[in-house]
N, C-alpha and C positions, 0 to 999 in steps of 0.2 A: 219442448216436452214439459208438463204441466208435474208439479209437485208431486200430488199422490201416485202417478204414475209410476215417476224413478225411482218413489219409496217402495211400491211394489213391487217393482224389478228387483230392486236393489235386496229386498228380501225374500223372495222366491229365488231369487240365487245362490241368496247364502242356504237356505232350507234346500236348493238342488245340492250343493256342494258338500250339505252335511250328508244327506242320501245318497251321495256319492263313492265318500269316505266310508261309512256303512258298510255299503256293498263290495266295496274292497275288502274289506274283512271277512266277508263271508264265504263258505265253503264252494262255493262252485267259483268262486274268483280265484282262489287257492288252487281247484284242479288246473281249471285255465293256466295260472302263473306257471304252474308246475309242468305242463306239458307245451307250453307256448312260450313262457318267460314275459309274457303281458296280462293284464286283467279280461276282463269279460267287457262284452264289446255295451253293453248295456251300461256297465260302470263309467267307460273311458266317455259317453254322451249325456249321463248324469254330471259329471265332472265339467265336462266341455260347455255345454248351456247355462251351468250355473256360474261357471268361471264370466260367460260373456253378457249373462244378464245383468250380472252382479256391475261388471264394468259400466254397461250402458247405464244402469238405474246410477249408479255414482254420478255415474259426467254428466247425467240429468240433473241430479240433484244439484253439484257445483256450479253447473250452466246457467241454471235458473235462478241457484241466490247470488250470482253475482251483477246478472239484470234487474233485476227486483230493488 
């Protein structure tokens, strides 16, 4: 995987992750918690994407400067 690629990754997942946490706070996540005891199902795949972009855009990034 090519540099600016894993960079992109690597920050669209942090940018999902922070959009994630967000929406965790926010009031229909709250009703959710509160009748469910989980978040909103919208949150938990913001969270989820960002958690595995973020990894892959990493192990790109380390992958590739240790070839180089």
């Amino acid at each position: 995987m090519n540099k600016p690629l894993s960079l992109a990754l690597l920050v669209g997942g942090i940018i999902l992750i922070i959009c994630g946490a967000n929406a965790s706070d926010s009031a229909a996540s709250g009703i959710s918690r509160f009748f469910t005891g989980n978040p909103t199902d919208k949150t938990m795949w913001l969270l989820i994407a960002g958690a595995a972009a973020a990894i892959v855009g990493a192990a790109g990034l380390f992958r590739s400067s240790k070839s180089s």
